[in-house]
N, C-alpha and C positions, 0 to 999 in steps of 0.2 A: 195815460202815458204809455206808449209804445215800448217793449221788451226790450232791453240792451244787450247785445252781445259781446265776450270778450273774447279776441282772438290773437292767439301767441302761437307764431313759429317755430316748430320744435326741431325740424328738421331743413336741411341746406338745399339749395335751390340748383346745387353743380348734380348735372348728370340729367338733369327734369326736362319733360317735353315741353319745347317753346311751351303749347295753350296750358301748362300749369306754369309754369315764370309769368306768364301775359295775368294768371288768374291771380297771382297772390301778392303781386304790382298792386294791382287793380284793390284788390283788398286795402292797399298802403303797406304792406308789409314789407322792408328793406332786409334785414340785418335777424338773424336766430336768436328768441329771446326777446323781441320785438314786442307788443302789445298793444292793438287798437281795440276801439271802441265802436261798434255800429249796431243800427236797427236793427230788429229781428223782421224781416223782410223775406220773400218769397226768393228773391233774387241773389242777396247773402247766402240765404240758404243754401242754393244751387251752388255759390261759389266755395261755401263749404265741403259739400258733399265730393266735387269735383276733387280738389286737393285735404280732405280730411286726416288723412295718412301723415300729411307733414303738419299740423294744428292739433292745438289743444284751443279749446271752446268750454267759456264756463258763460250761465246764465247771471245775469247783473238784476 
């Protein structure tokens, strides 16, 4: 089985450049305090790394 990732918004999205809004959409993230669930994926990854600053990321 495939690694699960949790990811929670910790910070607000007013002020951010369009391609980090476009990224953390993308993730499913609405709302600060949010929390989704995805693969641990090459791709995730990147989407992590990109917007890391505003996430907190625990391993499942």
């Amino acid at each position: 089985m495939a690694k699960q990732l949790e990811i929670t918004l910790k910070k607000s999205l007013i002020g951010r450049k369009p391609k980090q809004r476009a990224t953390i959409q993308a993730l499913g993230l609405k709302k600060i305090g949010q929390t989704v669930t995805h693969n641990d994926t090459p791709q995730i990854r990147g989407m992590i790394h990109h917007t890391d600053f505003m996430l907190e990321v625990k391993e499942v």
